[in-house]
N, CA, C, O and CB atoms as a CASP TS submission, in Angstrom:
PFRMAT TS
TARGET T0000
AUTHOR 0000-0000-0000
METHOD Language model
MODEL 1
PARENT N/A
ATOM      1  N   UNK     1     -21.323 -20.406   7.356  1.00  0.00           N
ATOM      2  CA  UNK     1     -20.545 -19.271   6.953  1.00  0.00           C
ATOM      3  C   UNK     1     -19.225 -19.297   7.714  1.00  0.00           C
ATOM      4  O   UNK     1     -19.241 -19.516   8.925  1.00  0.00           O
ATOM      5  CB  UNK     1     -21.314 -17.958   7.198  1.00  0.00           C
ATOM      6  N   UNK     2     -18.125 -19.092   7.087  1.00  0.00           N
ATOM      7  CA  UNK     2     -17.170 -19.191   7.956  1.00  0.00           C
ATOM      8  C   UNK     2     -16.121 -17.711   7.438  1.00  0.00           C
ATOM      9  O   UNK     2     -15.781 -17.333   6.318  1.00  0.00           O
ATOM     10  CB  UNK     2     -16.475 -20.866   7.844  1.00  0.00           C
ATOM     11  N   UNK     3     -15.794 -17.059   9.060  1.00  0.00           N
ATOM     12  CA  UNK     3     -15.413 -16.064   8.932  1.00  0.00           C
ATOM     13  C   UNK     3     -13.765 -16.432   9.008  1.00  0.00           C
ATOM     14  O   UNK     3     -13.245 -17.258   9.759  1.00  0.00           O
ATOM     15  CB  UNK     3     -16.103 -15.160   9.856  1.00  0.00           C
ATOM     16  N   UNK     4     -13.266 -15.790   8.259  1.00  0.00           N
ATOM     17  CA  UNK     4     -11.600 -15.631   8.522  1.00  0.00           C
ATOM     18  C   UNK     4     -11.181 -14.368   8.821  1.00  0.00           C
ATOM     19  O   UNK     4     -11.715 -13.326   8.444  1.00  0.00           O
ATOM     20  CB  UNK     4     -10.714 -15.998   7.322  1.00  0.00           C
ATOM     21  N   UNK     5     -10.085 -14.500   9.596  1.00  0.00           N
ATOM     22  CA  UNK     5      -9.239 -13.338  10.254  1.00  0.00           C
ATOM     23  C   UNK     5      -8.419 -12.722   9.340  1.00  0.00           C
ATOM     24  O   UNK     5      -7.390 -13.397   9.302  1.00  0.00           O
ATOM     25  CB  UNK     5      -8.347 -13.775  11.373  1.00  0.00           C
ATOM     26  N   UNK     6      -8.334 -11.765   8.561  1.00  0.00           N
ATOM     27  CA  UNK     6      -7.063 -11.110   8.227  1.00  0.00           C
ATOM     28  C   UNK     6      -5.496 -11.357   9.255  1.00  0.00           C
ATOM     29  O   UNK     6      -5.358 -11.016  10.430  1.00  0.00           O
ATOM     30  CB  UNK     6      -7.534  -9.538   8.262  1.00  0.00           C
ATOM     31  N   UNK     7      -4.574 -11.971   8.465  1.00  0.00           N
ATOM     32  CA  UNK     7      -3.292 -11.650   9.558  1.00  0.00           C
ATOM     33  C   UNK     7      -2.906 -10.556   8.997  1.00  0.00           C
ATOM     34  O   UNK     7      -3.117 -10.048   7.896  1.00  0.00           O
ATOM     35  CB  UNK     7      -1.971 -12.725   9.738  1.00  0.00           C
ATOM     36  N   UNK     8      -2.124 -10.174  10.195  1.00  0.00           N
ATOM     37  CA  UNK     8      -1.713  -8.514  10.601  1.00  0.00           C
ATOM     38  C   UNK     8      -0.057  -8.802   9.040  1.00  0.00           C
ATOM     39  O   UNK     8       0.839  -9.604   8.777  1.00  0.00           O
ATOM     40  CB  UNK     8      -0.933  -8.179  13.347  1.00  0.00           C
ATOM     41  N   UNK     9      -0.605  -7.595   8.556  1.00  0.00           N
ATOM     42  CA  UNK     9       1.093  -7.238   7.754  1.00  0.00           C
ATOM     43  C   UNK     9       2.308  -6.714   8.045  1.00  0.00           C
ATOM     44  O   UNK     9       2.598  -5.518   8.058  1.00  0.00           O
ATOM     45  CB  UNK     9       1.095  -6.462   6.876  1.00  0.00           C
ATOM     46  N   UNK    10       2.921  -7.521   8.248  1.00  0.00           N
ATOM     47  CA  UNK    10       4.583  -6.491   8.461  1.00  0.00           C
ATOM     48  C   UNK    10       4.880  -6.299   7.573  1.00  0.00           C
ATOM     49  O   UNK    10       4.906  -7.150   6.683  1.00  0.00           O
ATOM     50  CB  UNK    10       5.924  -6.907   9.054  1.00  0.00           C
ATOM     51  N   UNK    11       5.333  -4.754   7.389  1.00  0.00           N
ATOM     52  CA  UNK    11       5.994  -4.205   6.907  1.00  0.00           C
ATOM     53  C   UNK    11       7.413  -4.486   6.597  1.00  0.00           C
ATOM     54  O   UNK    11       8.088  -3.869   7.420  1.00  0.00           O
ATOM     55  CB  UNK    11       5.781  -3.463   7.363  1.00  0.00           C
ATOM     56  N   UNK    12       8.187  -5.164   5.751  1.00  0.00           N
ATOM     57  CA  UNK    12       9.682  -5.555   5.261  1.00  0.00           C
ATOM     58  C   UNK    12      10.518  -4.236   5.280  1.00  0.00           C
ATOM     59  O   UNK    12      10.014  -3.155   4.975  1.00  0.00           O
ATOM     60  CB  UNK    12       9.707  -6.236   3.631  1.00  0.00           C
ATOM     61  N   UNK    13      12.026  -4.404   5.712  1.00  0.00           N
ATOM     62  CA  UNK    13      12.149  -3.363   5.088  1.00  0.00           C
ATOM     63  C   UNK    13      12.581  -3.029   3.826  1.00  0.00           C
ATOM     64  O   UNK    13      12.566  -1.918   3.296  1.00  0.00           O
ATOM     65  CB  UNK    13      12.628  -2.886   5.653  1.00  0.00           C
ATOM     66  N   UNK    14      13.009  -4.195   3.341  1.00  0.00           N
ATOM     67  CA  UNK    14      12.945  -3.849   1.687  1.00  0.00           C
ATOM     68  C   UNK    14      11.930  -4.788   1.121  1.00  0.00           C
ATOM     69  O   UNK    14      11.091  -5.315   1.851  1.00  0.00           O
ATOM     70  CB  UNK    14      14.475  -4.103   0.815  1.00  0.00           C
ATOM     71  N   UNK    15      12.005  -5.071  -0.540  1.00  0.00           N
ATOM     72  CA  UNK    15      11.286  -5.982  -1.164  1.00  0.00           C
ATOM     73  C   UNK    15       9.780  -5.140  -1.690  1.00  0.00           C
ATOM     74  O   UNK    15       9.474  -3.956  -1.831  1.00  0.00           O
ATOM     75  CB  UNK    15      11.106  -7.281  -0.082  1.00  0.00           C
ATOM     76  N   UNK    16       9.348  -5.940  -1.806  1.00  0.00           N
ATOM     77  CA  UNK    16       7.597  -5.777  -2.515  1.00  0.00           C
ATOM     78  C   UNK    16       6.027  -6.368  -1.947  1.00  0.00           C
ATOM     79  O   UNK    16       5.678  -7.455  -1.485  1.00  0.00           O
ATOM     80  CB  UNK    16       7.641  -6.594  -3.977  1.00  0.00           C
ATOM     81  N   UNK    17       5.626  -5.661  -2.102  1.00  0.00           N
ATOM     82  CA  UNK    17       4.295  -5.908  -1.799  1.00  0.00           C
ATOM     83  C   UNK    17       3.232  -5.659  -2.757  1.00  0.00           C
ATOM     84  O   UNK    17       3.238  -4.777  -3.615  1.00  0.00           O
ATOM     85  CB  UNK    17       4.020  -5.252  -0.761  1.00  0.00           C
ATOM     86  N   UNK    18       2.059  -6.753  -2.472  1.00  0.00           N
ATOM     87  CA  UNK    18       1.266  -6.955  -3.299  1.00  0.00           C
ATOM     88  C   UNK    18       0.096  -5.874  -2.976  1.00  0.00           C
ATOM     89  O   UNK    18       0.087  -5.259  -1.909  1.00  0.00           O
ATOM     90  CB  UNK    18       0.965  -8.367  -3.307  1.00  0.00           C
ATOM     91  N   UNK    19      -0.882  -5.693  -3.972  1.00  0.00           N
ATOM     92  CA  UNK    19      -2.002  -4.996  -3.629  1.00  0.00           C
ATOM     93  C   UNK    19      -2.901  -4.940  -2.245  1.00  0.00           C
ATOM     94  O   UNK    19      -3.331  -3.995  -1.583  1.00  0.00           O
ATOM     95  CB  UNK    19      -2.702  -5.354  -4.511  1.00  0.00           C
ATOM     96  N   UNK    20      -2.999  -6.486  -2.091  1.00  0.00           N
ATOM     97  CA  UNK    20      -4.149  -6.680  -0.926  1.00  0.00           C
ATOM     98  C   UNK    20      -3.348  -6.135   0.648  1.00  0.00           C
ATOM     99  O   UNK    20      -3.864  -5.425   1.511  1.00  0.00           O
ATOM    100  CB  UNK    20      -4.688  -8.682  -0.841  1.00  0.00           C
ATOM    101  N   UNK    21      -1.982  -6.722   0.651  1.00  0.00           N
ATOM    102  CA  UNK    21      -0.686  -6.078   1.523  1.00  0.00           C
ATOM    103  C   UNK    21      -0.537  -4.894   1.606  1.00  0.00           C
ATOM    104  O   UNK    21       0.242  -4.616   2.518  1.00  0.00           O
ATOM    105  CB  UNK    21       0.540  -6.366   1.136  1.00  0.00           C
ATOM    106  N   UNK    22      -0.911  -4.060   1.090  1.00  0.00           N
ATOM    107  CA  UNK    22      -0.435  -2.512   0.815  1.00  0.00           C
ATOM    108  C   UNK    22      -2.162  -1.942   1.380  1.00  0.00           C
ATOM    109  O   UNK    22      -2.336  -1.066   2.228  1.00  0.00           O
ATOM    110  CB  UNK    22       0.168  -2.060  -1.362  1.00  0.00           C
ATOM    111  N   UNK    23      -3.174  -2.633   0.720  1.00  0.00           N
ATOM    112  CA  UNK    23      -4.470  -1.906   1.257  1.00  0.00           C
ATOM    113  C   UNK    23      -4.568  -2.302   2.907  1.00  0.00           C
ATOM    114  O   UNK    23      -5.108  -1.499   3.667  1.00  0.00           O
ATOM    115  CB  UNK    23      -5.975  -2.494   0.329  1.00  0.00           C
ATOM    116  N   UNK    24      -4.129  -3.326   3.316  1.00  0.00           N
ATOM    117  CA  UNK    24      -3.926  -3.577   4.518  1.00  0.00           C
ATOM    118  C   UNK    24      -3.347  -2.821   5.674  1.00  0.00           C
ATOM    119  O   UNK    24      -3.701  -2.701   6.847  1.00  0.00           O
ATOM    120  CB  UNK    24      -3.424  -4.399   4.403  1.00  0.00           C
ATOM    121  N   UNK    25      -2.343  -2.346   4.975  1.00  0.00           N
ATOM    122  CA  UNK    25      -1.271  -1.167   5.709  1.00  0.00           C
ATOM    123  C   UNK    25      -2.037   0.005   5.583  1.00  0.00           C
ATOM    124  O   UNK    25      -2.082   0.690   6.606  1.00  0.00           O
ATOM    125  CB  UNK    25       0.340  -0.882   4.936  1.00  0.00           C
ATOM    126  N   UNK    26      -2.622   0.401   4.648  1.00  0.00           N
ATOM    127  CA  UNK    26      -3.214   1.722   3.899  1.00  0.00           C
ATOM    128  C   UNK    26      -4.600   1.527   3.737  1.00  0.00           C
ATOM    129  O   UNK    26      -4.982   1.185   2.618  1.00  0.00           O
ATOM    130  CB  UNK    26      -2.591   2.027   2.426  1.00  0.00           C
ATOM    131  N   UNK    27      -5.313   1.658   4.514  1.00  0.00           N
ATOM    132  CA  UNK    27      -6.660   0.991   4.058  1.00  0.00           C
ATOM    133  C   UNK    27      -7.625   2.045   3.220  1.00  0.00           C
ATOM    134  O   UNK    27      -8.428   2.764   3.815  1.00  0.00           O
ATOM    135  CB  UNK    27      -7.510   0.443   5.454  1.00  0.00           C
ATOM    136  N   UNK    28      -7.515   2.061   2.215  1.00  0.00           N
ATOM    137  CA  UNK    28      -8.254   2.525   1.283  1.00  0.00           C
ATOM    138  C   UNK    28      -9.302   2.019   0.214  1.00  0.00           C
ATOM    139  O   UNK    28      -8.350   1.395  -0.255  1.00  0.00           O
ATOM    140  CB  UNK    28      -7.544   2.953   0.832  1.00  0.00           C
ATOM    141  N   UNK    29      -9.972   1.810  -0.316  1.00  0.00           N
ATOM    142  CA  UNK    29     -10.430   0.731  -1.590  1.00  0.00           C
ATOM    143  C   UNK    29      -9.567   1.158  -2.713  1.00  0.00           C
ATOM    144  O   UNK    29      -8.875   2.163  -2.876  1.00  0.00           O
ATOM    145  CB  UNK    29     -12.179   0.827  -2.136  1.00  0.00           C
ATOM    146  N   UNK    30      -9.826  -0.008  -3.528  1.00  0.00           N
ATOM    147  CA  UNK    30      -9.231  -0.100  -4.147  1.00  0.00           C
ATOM    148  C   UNK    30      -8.987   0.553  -5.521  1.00  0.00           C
ATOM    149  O   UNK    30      -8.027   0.422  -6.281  1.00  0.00           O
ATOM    150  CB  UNK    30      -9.334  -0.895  -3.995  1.00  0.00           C
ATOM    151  N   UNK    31     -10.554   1.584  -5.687  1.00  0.00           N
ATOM    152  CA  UNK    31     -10.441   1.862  -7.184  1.00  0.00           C
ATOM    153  C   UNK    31      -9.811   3.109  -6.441  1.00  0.00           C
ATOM    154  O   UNK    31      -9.110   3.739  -7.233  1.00  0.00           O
ATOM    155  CB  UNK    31     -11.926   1.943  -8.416  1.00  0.00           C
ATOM    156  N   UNK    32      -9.840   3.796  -4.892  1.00  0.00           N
ATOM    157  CA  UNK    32      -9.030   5.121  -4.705  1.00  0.00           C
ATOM    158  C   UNK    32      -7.434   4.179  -4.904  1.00  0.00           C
ATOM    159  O   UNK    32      -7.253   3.803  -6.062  1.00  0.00           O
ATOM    160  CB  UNK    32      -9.381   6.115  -2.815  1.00  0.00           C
ATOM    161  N   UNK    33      -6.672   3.917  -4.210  1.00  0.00           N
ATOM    162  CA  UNK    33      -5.674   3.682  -4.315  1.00  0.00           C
ATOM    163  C   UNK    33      -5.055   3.532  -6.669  1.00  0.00           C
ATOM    164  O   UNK    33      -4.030   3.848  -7.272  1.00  0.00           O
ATOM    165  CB  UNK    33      -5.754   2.299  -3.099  1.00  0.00           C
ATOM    166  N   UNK    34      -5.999   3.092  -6.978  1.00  0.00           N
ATOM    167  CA  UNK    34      -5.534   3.042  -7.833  1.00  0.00           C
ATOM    168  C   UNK    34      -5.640   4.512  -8.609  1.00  0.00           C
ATOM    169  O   UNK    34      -4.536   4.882  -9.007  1.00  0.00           O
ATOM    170  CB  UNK    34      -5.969   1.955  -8.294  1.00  0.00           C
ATOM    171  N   UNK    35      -6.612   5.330  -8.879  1.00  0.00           N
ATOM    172  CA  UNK    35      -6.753   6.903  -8.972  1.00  0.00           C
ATOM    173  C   UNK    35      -5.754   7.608  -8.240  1.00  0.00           C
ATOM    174  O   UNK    35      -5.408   8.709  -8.667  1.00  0.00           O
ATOM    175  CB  UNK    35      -8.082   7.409  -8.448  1.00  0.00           C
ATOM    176  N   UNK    36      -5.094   7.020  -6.918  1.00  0.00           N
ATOM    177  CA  UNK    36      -4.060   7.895  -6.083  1.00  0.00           C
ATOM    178  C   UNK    36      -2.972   7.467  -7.249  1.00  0.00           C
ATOM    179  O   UNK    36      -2.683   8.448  -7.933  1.00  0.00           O
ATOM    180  CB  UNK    36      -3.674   7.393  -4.166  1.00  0.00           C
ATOM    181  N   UNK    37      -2.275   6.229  -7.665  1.00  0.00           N
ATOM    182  CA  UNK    37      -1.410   6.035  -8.285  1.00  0.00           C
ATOM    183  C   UNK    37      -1.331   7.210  -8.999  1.00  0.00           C
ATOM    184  O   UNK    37      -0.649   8.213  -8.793  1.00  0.00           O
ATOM    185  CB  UNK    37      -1.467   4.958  -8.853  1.00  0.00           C
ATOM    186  N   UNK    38      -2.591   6.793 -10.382  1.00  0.00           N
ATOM    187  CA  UNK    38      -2.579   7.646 -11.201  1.00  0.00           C
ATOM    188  C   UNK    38      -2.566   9.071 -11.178  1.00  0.00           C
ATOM    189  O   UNK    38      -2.403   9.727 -12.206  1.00  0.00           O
ATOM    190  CB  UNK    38      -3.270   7.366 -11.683  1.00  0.00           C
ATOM    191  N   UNK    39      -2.749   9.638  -9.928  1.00  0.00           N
ATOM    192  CA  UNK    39      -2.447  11.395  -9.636  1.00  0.00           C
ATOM    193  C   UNK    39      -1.029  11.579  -9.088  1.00  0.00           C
ATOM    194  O   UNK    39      -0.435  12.657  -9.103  1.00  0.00           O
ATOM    195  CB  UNK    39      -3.571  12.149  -8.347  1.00  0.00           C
ATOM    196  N   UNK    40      -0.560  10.480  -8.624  1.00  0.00           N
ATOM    197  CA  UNK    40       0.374  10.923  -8.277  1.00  0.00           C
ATOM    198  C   UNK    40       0.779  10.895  -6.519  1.00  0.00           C
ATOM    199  O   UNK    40       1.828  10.889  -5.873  1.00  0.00           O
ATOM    200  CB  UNK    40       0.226  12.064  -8.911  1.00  0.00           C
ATOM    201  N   UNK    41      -0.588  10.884  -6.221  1.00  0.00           N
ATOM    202  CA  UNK    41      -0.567  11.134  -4.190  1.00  0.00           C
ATOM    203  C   UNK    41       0.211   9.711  -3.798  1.00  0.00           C
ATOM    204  O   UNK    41       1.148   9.795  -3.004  1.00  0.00           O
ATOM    205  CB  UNK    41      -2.717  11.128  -3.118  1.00  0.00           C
ATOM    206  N   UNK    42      -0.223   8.169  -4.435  1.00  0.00           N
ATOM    207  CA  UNK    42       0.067   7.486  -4.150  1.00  0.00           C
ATOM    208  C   UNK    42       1.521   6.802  -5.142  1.00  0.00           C
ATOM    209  O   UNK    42       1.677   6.952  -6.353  1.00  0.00           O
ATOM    210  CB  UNK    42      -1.062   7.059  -3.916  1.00  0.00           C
ATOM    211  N   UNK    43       2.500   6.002  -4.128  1.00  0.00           N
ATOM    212  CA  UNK    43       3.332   5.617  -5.259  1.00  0.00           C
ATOM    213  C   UNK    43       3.137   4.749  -6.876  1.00  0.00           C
ATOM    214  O   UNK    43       2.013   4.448  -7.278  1.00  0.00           O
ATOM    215  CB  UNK    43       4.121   4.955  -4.562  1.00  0.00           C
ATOM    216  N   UNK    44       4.379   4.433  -7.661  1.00  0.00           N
ATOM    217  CA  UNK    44       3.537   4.117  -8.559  1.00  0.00           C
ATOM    218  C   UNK    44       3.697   2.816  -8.523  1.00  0.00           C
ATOM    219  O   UNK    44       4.605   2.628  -7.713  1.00  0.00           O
ATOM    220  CB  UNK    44       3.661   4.707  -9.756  1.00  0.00           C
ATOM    221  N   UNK    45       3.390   1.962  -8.874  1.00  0.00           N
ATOM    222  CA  UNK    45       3.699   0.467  -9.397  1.00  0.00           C
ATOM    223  C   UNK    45       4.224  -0.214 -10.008  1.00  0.00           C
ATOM    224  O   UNK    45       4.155  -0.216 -11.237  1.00  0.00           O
ATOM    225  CB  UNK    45       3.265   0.036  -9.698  1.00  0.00           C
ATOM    226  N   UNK    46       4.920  -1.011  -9.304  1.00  0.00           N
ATOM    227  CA  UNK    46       6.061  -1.706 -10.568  1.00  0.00           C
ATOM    228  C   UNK    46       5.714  -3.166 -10.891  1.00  0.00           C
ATOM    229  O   UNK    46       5.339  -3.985 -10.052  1.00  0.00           O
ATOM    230  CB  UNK    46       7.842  -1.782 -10.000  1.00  0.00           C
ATOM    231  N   UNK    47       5.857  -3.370 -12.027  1.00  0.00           N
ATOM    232  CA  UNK    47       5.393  -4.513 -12.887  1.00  0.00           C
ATOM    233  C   UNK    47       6.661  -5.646 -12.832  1.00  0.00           C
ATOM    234  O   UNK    47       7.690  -5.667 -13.507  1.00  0.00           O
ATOM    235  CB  UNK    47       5.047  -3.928 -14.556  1.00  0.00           C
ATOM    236  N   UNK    48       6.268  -6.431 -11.941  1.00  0.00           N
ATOM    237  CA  UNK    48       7.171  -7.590 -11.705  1.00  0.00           C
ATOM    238  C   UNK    48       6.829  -8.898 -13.281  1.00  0.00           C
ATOM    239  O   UNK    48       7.543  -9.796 -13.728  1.00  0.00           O
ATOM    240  CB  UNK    48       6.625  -8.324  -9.800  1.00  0.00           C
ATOM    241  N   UNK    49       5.682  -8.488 -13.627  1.00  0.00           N
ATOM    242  CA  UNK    49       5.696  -9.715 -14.989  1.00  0.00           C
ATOM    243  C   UNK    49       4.046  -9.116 -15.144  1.00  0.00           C
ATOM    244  O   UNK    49       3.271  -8.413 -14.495  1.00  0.00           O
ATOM    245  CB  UNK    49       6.010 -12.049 -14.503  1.00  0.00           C
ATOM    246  N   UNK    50       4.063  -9.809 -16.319  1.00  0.00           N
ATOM    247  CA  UNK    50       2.637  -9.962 -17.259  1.00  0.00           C
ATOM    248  C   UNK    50       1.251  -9.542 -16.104  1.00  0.00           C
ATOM    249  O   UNK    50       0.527  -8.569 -16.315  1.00  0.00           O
ATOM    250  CB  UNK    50       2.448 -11.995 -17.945  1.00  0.00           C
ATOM    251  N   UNK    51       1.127 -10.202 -15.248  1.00  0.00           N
ATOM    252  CA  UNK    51      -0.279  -9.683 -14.367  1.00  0.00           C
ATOM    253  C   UNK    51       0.035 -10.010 -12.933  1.00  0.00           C
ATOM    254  O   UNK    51      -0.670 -10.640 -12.145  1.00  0.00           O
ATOM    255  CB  UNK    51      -1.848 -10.548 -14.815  1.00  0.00           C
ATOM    256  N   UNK    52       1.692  -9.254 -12.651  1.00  0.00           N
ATOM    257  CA  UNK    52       1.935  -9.250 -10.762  1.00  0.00           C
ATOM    258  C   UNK    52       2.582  -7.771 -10.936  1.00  0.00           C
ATOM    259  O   UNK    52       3.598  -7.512 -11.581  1.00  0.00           O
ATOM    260  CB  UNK    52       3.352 -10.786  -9.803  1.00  0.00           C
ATOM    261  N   UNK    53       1.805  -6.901 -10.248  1.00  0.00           N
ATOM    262  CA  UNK    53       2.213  -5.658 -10.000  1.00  0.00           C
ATOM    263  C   UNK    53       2.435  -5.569  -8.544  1.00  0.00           C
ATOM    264  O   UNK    53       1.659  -6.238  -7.861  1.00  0.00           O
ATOM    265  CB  UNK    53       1.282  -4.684 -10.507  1.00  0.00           C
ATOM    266  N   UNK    54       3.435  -4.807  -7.863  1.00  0.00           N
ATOM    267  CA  UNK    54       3.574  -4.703  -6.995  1.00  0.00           C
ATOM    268  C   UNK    54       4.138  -3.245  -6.433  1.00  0.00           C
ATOM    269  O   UNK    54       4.137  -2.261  -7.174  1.00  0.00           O
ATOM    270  CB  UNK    54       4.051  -5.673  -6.890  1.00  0.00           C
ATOM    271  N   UNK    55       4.590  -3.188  -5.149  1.00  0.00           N
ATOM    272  CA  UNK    55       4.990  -1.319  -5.074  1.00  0.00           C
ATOM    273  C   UNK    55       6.393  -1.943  -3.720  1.00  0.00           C
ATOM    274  O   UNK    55       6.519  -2.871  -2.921  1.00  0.00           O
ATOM    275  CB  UNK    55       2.957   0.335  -4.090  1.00  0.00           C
ATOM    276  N   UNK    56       6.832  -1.266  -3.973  1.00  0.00           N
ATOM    277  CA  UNK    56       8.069  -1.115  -2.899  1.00  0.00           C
ATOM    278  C   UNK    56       7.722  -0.872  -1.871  1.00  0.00           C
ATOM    279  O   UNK    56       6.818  -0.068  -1.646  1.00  0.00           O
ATOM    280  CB  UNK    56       9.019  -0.201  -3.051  1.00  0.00           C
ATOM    281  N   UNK    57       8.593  -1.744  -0.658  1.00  0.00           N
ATOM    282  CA  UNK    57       8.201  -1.447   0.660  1.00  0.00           C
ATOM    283  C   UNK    57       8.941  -0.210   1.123  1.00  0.00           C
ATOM    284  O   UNK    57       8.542   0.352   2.143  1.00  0.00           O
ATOM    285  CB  UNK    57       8.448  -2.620   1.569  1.00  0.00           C
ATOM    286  N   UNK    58      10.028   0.280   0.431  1.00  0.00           N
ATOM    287  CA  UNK    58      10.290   2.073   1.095  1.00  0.00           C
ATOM    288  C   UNK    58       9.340   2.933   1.120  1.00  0.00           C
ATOM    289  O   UNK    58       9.017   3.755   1.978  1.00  0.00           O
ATOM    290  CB  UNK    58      11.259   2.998   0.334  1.00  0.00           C
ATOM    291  N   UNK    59       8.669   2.533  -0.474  1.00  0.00           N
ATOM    292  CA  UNK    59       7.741   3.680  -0.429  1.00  0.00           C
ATOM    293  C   UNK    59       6.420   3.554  -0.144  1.00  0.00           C
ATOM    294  O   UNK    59       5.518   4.242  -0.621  1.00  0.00           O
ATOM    295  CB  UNK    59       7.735   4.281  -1.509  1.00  0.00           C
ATOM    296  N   UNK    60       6.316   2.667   0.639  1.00  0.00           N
ATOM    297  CA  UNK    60       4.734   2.065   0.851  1.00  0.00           C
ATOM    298  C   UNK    60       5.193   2.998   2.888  1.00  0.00           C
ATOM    299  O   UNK    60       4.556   3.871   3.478  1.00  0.00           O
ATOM    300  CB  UNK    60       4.416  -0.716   0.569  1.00  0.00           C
ATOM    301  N   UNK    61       6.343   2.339   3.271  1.00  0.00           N
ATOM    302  CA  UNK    61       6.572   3.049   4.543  1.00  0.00           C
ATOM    303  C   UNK    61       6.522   4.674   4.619  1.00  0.00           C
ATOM    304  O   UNK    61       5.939   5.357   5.461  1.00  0.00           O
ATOM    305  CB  UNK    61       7.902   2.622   4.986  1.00  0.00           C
ATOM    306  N   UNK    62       7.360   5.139   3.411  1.00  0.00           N
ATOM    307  CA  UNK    62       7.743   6.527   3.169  1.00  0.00           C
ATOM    308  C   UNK    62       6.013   7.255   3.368  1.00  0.00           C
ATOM    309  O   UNK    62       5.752   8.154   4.167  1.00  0.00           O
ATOM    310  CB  UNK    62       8.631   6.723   1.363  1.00  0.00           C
ATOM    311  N   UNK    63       5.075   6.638   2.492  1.00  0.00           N
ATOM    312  CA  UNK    63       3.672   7.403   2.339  1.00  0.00           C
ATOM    313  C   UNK    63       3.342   7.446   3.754  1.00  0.00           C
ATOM    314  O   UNK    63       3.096   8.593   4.127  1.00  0.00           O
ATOM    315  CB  UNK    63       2.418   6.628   1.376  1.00  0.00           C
ATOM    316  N   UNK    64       3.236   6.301   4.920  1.00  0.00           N
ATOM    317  CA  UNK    64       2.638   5.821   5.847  1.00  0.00           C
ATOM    318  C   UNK    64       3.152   6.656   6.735  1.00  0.00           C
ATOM    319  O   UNK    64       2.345   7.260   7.441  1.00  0.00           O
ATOM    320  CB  UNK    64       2.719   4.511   6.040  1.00  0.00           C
ATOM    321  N   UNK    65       4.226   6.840   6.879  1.00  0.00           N
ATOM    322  CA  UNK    65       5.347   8.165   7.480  1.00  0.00           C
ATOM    323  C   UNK    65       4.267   9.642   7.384  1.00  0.00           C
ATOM    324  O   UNK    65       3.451  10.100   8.184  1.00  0.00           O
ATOM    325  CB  UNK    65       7.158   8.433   6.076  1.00  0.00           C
ATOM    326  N   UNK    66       4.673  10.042   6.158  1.00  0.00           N
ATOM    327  CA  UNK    66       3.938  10.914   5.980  1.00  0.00           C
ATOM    328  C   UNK    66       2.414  11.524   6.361  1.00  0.00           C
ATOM    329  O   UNK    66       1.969  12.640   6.631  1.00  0.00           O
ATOM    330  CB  UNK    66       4.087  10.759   5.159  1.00  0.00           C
ATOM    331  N   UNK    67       1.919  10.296   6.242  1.00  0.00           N
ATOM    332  CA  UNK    67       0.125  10.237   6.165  1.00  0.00           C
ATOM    333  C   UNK    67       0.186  10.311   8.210  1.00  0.00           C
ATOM    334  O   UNK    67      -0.949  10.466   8.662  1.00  0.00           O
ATOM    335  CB  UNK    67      -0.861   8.029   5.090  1.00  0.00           C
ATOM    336  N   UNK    68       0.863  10.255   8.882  1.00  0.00           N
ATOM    337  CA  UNK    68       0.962  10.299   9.813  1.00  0.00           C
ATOM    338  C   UNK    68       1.208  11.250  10.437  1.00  0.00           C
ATOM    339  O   UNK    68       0.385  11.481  11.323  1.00  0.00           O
ATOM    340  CB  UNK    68       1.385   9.712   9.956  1.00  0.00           C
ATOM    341  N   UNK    69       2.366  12.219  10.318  1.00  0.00           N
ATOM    342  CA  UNK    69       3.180  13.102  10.205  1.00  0.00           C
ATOM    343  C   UNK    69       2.028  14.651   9.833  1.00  0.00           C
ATOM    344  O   UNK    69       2.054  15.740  10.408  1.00  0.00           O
ATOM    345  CB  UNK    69       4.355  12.515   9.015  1.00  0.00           C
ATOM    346  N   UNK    70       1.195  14.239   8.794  1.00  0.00           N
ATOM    347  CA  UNK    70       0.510  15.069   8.052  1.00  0.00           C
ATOM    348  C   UNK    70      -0.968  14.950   9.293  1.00  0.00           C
ATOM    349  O   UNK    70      -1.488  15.971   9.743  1.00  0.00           O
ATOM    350  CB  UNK    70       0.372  14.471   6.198  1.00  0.00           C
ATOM    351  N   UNK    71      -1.338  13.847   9.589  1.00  0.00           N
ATOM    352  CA  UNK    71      -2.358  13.616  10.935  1.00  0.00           C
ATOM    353  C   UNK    71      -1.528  14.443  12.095  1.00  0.00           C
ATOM    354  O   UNK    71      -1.997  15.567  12.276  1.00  0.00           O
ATOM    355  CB  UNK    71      -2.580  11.696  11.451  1.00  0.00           C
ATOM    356  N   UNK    72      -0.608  14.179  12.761  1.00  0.00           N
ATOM    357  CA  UNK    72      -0.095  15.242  13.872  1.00  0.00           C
ATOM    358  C   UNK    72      -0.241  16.514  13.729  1.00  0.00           C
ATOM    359  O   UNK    72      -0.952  17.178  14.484  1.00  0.00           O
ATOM    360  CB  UNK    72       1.187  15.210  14.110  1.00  0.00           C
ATOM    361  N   UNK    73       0.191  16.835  13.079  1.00  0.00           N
ATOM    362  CA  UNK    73       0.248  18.320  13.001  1.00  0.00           C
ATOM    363  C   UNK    73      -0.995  18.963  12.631  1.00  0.00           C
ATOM    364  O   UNK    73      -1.187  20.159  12.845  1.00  0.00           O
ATOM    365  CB  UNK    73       1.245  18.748  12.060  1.00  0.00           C
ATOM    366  N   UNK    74      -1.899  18.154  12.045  1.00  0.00           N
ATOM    367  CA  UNK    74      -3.549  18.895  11.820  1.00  0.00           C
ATOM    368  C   UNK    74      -4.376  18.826  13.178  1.00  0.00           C
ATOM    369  O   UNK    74      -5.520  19.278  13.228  1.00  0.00           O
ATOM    370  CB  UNK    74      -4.617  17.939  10.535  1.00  0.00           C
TER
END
């Protein structure tokens, strides 16, 4: 069995990120993150081609900001 390490994600400050990159930063599963899209809590996704979706790194920081921000003060 061989275990592999996740490497750590930096955050860009511009550009795109992929799904597995974004749950990394945000660790959620995956069918929530995708239900967050669709309500709205989470940003939405932008369709770089036929089957590569991706989300912006402002607003992948902007949520992470927040989700933080929203932890302090509780």
């Amino acid at each position: 069995m061989t275990i592999t390490k996740s490497s750590p994600v930096s955050l860009p400050a511009t550009g795109y990120l992929r799904l597995p990159d974004v749950l990394r930063l945000y660790p959620v599963s995956r069918s929530t993150w995708w239900a967050g899209c669709r309500s709205g809590r989470y940003p939405p996704p932008i369709k770089l081609g036929v089957r590569c979706t991706a989300w912006r790194a402002e607003d992948i920081r902007a949520l992470i900001e927040r989700a933080a921000n929203a932890e302090a003060m509780a």
